[in-house]
N, CA and C atoms as an extended XYZ file, in Angstrom:
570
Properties=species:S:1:pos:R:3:atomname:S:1:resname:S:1:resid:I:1 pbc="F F F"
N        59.938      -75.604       44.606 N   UNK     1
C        59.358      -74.328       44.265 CA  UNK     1
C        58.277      -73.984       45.283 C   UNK     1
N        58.154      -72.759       46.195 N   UNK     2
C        57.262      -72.253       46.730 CA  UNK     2
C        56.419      -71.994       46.257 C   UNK     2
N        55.092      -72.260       47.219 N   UNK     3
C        53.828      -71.709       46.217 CA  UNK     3
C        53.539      -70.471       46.340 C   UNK     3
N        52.951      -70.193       45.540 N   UNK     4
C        52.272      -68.708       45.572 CA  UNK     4
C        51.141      -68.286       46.319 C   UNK     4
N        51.738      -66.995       46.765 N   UNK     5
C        49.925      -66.879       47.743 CA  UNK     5
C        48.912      -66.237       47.178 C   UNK     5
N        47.991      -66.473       47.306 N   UNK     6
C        46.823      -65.672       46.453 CA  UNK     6
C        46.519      -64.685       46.866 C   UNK     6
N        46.920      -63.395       46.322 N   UNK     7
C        46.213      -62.480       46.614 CA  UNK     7
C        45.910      -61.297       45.679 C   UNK     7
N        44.873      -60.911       46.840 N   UNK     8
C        43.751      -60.195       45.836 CA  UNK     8
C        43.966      -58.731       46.487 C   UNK     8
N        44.578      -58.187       47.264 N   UNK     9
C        44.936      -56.806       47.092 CA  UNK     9
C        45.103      -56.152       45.698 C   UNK     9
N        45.437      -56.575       44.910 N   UNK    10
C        45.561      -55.648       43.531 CA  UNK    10
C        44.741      -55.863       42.831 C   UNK    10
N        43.887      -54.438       42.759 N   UNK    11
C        42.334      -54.412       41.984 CA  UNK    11
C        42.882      -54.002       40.441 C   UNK    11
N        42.518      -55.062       39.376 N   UNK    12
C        43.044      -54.684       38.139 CA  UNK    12
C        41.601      -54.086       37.296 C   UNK    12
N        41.947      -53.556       36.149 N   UNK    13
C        41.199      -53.352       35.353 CA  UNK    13
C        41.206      -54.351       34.480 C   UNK    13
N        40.402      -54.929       33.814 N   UNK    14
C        40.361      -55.903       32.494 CA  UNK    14
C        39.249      -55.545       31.497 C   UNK    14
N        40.382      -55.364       30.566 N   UNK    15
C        39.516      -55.217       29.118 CA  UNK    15
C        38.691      -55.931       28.523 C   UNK    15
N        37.495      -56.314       28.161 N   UNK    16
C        37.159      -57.120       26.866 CA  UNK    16
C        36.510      -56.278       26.270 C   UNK    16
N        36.169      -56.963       24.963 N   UNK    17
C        35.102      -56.473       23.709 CA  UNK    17
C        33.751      -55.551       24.093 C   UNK    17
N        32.707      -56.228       25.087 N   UNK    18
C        32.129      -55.188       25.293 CA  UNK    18
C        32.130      -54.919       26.434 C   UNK    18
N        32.540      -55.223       27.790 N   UNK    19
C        32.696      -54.770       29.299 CA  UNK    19
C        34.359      -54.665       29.269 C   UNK    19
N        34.297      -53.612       30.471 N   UNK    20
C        35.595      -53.495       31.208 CA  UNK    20
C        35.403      -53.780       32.735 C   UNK    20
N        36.088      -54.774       33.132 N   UNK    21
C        35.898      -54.618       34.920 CA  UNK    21
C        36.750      -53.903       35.467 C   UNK    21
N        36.741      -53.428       36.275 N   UNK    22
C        37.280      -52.286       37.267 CA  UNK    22
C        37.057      -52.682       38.402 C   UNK    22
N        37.786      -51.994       39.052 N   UNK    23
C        37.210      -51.990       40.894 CA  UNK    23
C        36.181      -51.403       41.354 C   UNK    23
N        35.247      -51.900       42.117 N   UNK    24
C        33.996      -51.106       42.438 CA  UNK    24
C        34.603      -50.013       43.486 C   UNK    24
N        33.791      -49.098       43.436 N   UNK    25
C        33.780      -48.277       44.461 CA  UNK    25
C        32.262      -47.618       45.474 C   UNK    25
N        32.376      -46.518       46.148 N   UNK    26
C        31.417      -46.043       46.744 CA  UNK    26
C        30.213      -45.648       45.428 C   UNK    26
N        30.923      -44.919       44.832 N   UNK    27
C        29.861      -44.394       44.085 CA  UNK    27
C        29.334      -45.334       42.849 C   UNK    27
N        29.565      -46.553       43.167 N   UNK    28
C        28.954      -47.751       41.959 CA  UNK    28
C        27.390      -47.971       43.010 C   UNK    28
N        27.453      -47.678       44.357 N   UNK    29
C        26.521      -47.942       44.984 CA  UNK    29
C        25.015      -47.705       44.140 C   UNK    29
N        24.479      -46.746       44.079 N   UNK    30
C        23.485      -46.647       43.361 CA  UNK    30
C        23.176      -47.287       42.463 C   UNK    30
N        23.942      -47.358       41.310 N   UNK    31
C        23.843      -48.402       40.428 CA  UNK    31
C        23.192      -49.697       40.748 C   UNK    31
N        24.233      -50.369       41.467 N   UNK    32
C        23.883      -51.790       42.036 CA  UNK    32
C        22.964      -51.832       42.707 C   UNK    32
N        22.304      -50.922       43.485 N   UNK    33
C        21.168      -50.737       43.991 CA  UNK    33
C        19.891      -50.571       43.272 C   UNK    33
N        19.714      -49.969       42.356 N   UNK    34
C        19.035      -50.419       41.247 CA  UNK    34
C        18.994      -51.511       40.190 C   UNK    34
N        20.034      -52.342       40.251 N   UNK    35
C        19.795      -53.578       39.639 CA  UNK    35
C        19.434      -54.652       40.675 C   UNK    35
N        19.739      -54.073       41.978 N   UNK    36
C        18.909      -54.872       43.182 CA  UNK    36
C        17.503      -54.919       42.976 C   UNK    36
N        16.500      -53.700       42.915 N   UNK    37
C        15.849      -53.344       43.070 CA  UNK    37
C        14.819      -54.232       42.090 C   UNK    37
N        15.503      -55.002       41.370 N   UNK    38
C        14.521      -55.946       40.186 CA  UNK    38
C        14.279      -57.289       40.662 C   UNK    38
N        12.881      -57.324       41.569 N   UNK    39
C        12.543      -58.328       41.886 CA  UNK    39
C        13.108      -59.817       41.059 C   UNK    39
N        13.606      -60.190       39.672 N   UNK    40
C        13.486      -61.316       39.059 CA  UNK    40
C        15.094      -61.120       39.568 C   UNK    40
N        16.088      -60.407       39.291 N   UNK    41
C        17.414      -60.470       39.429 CA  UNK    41
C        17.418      -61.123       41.153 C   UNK    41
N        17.009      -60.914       42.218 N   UNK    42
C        17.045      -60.739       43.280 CA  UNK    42
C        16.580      -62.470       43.800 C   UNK    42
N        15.290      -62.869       42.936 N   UNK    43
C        15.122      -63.867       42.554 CA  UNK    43
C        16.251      -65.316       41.905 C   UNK    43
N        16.715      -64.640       41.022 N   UNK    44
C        17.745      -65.349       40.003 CA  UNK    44
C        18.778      -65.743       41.355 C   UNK    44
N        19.250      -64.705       41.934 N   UNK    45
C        20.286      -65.123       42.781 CA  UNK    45
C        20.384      -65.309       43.802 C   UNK    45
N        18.963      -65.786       44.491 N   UNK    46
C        19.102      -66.378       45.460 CA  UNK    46
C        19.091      -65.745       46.600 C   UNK    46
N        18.720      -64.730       46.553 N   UNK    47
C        18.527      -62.942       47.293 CA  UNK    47
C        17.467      -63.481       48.465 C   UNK    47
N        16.703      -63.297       47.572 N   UNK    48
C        15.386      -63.452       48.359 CA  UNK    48
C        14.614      -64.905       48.687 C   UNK    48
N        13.783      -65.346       49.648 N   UNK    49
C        13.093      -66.197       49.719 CA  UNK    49
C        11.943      -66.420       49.184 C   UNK    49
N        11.257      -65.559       49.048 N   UNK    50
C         9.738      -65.241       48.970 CA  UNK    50
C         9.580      -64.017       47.836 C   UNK    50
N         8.458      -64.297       46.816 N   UNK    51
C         8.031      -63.459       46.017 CA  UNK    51
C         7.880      -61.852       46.961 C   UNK    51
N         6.970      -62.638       47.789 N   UNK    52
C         6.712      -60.842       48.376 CA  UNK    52
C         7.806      -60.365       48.910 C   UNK    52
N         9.140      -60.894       49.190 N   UNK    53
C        10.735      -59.997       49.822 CA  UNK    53
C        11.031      -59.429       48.058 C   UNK    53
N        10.986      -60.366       47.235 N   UNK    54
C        11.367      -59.684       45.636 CA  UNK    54
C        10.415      -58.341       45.380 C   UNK    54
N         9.139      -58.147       45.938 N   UNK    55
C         8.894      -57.268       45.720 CA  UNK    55
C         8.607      -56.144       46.345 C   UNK    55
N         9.707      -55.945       47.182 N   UNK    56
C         9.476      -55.167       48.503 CA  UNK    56
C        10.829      -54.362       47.354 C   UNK    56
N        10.260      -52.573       48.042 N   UNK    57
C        11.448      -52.215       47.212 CA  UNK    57
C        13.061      -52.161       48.007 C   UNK    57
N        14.181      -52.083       47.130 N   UNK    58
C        15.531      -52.397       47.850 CA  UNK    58
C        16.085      -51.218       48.233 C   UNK    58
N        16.608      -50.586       49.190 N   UNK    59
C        16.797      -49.241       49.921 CA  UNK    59
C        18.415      -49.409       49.625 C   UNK    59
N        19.076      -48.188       49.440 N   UNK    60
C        20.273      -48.372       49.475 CA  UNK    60
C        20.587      -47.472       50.858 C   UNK    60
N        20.719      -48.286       52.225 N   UNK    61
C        20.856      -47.084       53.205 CA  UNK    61
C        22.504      -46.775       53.208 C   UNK    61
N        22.803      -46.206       53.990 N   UNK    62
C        24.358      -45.703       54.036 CA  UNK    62
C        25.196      -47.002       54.829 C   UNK    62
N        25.050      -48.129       55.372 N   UNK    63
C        25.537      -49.410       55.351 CA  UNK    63
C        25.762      -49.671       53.778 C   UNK    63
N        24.956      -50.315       53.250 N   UNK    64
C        24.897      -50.368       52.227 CA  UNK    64
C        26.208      -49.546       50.927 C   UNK    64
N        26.091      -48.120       51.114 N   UNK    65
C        27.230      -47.398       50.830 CA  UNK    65
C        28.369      -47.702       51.158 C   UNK    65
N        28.415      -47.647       52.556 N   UNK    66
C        29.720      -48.062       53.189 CA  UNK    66
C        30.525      -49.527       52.656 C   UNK    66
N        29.645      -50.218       52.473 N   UNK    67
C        29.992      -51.442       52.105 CA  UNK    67
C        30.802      -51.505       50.987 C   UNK    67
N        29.960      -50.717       50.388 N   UNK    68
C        30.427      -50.258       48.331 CA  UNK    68
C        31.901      -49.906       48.744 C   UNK    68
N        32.044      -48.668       49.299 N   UNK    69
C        33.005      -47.546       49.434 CA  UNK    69
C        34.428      -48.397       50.556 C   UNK    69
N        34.203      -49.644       50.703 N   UNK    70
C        35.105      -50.167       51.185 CA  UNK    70
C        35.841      -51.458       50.573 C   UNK    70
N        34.984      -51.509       48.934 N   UNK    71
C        35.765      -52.449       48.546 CA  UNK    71
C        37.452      -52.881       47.772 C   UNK    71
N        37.567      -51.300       47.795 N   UNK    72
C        38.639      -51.471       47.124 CA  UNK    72
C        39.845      -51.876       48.408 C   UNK    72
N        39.537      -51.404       49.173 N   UNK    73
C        40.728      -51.668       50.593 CA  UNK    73
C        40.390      -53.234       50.854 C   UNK    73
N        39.720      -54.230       50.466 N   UNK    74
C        40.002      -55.375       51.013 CA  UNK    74
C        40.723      -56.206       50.004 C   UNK    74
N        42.025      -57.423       51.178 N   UNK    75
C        42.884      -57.785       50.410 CA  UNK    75
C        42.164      -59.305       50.618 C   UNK    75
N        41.432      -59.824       50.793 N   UNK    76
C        40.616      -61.303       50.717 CA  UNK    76
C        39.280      -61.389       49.599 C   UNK    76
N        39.575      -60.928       49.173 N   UNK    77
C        38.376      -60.628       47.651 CA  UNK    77
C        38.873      -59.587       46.501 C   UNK    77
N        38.205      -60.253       45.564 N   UNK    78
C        37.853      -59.437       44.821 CA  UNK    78
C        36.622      -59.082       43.837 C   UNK    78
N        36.551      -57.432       44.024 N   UNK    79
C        34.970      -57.079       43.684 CA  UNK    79
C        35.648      -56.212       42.396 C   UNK    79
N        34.590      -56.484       41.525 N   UNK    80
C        35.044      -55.248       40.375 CA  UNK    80
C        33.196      -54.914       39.835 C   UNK    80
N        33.171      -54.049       39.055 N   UNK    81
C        32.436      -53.697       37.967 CA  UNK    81
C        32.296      -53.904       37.177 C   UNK    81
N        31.480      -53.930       36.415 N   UNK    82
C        31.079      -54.684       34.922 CA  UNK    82
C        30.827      -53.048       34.099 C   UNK    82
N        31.483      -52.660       33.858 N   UNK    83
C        31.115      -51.568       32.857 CA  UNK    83
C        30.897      -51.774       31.564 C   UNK    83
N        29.723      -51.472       31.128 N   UNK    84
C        29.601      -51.780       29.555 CA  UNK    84
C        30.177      -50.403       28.559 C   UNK    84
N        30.942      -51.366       28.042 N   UNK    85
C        32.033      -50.329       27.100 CA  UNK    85
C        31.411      -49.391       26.583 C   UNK    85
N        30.853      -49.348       25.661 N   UNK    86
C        29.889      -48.437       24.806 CA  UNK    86
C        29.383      -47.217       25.131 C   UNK    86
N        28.685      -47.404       26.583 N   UNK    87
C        27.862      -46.415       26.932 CA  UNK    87
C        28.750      -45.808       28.733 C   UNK    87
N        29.547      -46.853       28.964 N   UNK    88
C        30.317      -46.441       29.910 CA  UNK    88
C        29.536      -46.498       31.450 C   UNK    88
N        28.369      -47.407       31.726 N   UNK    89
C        27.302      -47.287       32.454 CA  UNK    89
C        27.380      -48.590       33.318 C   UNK    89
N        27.536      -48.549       34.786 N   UNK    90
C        28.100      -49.880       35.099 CA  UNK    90
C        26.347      -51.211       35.253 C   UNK    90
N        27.186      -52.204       35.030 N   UNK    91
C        25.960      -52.781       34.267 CA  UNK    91
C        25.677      -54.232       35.555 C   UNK    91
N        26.809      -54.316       35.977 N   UNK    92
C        26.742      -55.344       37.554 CA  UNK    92
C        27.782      -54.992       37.781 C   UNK    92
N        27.968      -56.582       38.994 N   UNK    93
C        29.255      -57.160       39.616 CA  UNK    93
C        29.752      -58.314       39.044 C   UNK    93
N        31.162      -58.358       39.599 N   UNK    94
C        31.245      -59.491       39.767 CA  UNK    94
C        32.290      -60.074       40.948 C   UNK    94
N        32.535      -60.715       41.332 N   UNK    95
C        33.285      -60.842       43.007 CA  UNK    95
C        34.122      -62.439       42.674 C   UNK    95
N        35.239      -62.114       43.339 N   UNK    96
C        35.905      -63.236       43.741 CA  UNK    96
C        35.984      -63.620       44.940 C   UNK    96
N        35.139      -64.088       45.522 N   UNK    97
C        35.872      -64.638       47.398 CA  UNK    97
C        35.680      -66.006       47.805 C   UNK    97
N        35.476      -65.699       49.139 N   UNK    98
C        35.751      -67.565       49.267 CA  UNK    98
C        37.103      -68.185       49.267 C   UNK    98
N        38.096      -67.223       48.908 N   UNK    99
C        39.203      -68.067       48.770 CA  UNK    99
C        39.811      -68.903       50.138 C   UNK    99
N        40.435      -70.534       49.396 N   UNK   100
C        40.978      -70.774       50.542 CA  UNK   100
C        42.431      -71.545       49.606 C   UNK   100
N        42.894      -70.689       50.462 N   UNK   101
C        44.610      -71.008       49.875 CA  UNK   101
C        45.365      -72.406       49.792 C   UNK   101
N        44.898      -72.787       50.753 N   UNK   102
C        45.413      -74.265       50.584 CA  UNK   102
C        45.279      -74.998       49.190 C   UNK   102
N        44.043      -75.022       49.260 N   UNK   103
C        43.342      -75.564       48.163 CA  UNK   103
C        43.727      -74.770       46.461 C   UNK   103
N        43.802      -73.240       46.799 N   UNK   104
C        43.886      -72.482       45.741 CA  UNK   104
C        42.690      -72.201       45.048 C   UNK   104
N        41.914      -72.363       45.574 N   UNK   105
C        40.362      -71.826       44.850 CA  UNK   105
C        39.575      -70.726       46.018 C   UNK   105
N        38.820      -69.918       44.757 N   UNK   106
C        38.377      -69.406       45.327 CA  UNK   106
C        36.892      -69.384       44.336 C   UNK   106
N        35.833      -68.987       45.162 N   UNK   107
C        34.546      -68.440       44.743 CA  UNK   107
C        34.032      -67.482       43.401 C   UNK   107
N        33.616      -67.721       42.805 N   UNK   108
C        32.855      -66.399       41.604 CA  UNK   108
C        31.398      -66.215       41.634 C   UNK   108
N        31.356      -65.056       41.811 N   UNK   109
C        29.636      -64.851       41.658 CA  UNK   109
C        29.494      -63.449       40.751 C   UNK   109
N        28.317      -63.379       40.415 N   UNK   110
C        27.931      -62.480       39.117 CA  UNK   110
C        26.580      -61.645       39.520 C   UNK   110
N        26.612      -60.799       39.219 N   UNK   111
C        24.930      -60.184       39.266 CA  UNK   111
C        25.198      -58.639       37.897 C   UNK   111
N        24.453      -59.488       37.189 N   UNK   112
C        23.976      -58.627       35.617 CA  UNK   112
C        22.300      -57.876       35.946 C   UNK   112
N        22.020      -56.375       35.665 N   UNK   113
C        21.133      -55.727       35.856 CA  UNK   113
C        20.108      -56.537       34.618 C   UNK   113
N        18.712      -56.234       34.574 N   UNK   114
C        18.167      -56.703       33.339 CA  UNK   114
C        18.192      -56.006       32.132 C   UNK   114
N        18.643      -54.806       32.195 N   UNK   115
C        18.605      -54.076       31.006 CA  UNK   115
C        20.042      -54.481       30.116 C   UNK   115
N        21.220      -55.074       31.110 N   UNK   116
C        21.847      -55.425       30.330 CA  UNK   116
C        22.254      -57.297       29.644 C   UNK   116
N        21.304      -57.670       30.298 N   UNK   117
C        21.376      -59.325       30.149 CA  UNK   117
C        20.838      -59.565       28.566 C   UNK   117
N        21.272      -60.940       28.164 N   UNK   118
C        20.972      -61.462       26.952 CA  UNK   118
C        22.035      -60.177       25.673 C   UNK   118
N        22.664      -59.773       26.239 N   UNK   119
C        24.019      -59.158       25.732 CA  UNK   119
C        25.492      -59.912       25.132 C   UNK   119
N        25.384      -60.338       25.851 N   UNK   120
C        26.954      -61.067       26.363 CA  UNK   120
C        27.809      -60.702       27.202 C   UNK   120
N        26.950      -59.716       28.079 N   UNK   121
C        28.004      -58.882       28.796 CA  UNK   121
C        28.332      -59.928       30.508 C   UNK   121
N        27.605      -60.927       30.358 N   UNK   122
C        27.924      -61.381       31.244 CA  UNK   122
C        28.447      -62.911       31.653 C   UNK   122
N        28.559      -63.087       30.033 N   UNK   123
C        29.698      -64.278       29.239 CA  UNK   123
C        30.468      -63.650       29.403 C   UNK   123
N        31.173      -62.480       28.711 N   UNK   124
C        32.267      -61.962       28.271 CA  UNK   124
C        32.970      -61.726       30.158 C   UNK   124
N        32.121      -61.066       30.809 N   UNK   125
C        33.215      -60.452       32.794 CA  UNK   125
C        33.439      -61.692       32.942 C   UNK   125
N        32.628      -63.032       33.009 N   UNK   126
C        32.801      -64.470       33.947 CA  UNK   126
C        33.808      -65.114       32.914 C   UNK   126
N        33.958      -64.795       31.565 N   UNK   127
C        35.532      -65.511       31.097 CA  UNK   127
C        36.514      -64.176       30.964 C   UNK   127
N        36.267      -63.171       31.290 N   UNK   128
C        37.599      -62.505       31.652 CA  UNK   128
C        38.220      -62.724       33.072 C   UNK   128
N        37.172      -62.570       34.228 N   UNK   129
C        37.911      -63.239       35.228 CA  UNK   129
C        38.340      -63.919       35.735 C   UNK   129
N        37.628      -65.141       35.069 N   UNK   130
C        37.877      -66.529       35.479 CA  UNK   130
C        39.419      -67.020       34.316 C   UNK   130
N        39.446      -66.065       33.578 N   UNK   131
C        41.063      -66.319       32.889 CA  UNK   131
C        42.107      -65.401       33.935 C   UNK   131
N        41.490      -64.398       33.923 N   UNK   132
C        42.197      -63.820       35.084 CA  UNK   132
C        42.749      -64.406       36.399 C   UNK   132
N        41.842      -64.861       37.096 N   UNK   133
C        41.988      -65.764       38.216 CA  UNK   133
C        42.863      -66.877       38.411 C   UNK   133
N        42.758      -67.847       36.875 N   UNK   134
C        43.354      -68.597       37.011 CA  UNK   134
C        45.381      -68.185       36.173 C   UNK   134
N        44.944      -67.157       36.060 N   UNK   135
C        46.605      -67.004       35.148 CA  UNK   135
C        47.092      -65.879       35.896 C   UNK   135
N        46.813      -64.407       36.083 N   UNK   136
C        47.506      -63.789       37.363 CA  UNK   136
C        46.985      -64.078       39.162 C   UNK   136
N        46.377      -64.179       39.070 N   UNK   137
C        46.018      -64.262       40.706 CA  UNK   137
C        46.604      -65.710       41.111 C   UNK   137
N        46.805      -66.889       40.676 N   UNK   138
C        47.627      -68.042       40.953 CA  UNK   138
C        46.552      -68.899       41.168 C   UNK   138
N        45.077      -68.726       41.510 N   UNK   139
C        44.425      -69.834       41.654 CA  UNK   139
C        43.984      -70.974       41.021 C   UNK   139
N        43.909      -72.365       41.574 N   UNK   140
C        44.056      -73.283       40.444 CA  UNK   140
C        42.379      -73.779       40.168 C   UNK   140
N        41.433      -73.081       40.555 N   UNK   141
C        40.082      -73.680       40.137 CA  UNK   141
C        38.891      -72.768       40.632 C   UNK   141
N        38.134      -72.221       40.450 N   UNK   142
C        37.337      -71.615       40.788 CA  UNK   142
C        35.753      -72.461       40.807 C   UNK   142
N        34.744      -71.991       41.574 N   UNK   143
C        34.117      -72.268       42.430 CA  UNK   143
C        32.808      -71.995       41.909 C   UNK   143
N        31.307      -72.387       41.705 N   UNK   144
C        30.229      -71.074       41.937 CA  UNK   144
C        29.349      -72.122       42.247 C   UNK   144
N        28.053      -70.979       42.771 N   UNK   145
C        26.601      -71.627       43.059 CA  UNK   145
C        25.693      -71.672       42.118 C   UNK   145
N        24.746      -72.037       41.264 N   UNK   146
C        23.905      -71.737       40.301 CA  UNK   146
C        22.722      -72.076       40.909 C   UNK   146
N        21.430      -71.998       40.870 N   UNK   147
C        20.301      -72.276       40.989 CA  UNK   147
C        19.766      -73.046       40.003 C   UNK   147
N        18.783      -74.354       39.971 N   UNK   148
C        18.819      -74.751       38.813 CA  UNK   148
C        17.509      -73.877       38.187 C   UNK   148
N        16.903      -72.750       38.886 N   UNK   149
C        15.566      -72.209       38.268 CA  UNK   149
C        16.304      -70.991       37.711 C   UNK   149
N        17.909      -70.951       37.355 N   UNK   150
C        18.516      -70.173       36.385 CA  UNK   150
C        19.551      -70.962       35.327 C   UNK   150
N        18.308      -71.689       34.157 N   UNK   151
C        19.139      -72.034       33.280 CA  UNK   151
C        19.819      -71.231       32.549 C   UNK   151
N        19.472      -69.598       32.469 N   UNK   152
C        20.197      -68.858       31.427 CA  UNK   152
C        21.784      -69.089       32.063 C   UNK   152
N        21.916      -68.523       33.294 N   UNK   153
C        23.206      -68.479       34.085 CA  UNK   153
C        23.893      -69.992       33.998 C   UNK   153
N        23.331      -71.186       34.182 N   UNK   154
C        23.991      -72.293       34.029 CA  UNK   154
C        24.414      -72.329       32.654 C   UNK   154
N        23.813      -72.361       31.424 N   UNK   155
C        24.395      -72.355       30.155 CA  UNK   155
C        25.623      -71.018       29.581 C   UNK   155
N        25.733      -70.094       30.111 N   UNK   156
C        26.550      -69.759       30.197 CA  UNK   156
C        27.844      -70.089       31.356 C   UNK   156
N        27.827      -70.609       32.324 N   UNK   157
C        28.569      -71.265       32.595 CA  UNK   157
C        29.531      -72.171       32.633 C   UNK   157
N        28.639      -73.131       31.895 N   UNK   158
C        28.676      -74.489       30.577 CA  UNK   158
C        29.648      -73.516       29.768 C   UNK   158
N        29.115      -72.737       29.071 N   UNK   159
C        29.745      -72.626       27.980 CA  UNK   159
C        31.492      -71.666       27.928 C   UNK   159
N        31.569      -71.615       28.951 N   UNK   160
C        32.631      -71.182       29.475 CA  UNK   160
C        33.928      -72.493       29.914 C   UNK   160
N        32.945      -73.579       30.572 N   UNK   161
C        33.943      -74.266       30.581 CA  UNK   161
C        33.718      -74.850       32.394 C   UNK   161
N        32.537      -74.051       32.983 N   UNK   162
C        32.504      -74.574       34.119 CA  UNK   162
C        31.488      -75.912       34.401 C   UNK   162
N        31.978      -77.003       34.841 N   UNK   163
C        31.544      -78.124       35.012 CA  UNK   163
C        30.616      -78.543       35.799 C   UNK   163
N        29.502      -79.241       35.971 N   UNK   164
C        28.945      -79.634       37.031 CA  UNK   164
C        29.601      -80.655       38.144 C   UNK   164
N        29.749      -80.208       39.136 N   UNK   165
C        30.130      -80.888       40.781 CA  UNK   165
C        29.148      -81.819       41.518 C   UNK   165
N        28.687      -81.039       41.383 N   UNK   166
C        27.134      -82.290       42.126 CA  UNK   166
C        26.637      -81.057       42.256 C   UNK   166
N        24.689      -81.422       42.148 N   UNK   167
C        23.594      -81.507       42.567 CA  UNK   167
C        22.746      -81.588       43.876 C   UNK   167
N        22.664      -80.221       44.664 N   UNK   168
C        22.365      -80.333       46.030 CA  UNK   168
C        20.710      -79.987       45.839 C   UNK   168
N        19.813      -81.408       45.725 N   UNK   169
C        18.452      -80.514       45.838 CA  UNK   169
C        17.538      -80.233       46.794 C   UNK   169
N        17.150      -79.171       46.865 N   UNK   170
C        16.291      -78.815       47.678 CA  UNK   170
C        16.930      -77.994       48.899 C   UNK   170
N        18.087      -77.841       48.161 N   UNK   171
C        19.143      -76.934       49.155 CA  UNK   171
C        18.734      -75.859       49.736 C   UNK   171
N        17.813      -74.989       48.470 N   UNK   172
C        17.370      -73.686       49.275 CA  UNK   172
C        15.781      -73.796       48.864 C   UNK   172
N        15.158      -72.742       49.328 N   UNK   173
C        13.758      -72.788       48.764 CA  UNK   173
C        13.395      -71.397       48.403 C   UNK   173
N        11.572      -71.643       47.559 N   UNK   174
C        11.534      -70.170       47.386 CA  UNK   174
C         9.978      -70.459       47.301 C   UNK   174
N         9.407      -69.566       47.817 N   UNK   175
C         7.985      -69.680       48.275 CA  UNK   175
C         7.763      -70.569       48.739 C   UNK   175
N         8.367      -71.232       49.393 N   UNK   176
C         8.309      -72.630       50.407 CA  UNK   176
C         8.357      -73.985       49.529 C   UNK   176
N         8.710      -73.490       48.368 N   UNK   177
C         9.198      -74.959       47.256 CA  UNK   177
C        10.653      -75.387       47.409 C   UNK   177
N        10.836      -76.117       47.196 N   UNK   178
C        12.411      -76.675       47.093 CA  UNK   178
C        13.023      -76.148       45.938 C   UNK   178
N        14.268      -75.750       45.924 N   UNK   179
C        15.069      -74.819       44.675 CA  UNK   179
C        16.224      -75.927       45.266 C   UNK   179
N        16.879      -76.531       43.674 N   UNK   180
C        18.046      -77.444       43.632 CA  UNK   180
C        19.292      -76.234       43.671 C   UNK   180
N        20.173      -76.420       43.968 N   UNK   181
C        21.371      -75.359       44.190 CA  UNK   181
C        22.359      -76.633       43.173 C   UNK   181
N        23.251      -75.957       42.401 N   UNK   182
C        23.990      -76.980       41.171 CA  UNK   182
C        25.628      -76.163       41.425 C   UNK   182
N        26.211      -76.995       42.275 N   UNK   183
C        27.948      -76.814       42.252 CA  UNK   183
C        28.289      -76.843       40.856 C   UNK   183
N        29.102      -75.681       40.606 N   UNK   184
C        30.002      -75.468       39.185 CA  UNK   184
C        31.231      -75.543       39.286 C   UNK   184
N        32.683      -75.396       38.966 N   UNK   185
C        33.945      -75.553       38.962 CA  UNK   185
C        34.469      -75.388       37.584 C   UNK   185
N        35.783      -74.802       37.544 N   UNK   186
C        36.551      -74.764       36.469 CA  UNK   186
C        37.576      -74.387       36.850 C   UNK   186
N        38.543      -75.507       36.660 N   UNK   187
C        39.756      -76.087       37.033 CA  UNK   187
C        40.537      -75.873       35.677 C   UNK   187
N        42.251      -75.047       36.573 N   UNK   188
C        43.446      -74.548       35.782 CA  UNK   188
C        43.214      -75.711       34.242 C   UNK   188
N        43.645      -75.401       33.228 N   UNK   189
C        43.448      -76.417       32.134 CA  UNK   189
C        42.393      -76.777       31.174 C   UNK   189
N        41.179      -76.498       32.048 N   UNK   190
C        39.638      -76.259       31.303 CA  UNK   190
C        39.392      -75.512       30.003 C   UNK   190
């Protein structure tokens, strides 16, 4: 049996309970630019180095746009939206890349605004895609980075089903302290 190739040209929509992901587009730009714009989010993920870059404000210049407005044409990722059902208001991202085919894994990363965190809205996108990922897209394990100075994001992780890999500390820093970086995984079967 041939294997399957992974790909991510086809931007789906996926339903859950309270988000829908979609494909991002140009005009999600703003949005995401304002959930940039929150020094602690920017923080959480590893954005920034330094308190004073978190609090510098975040510009959305027309790079920036462009970037947005070109995600639906790429076939080596995938980017969608986090729309929160209810109010219909996009609430993050979330991205698949990194992929490397051999292997069959690819990368997940997340960024939830603060107005919508401690929801579930960002339990609910990271186990819709990561079911997604592993049942239409063909990949057999997915990938992420956590910070360990984001236990909220690691326990939801956990509780999804993604495992700890090892422990890289002092991987990155932040105000010139050492920040542990914590490999996650969740492998077809999990």
């Amino acid at each position: 049996m041939a294997e399957r190739a992974i790909d991510l040209s086809t931007k789906p929509t996926v339903e859950g309970d309270l988000v829908v992901l979609r494909p991002l587009v140009g005009d999600d730009a703003d949005a995401i630019a304002e959930i940039l714009n929150d020094p602690q989010v920017r923080i959480l993920t590893g954005s920034v180095a330094t308190t004073a870059e978190a609090r510098e404000p975040f510009v959305a210049d027309e790079e920036f746009r462009r970037w947005y407005a070109t995600r639906p044409e790429q076939t080596d990722r995938l980017d969608l939206a986090i729309v929160e059902r209810t109010s219909g208001d996009v609430a993050g991202e979330i991205v698949l890349n990194d992929v490397d085919e051999g292997a069959a894994t690819a990368n997940l990363r997340i960024l939830i605004g603060p107005r919508w965190q401690d929801r579930g809205l960002g339990t609910e996108a990271v186990r819709l895609l990561s079911a997604y990922a592993l049942t239409e897209v063909g990949l057999r394990a997915l990938t992420l980075v956590v910070l360990a100075t984001n236990p909220r994001a690691h326990r939801v992780y956990e509780k999804i089903g993604y495992r700890v890999v090892r422990t890289r500390h002092g991987a990155s820093t932040f105000d010139g302290a050492p920040v542990d970086e914590i490999d996650m995984a969740l492998t077809i079967g999990e």
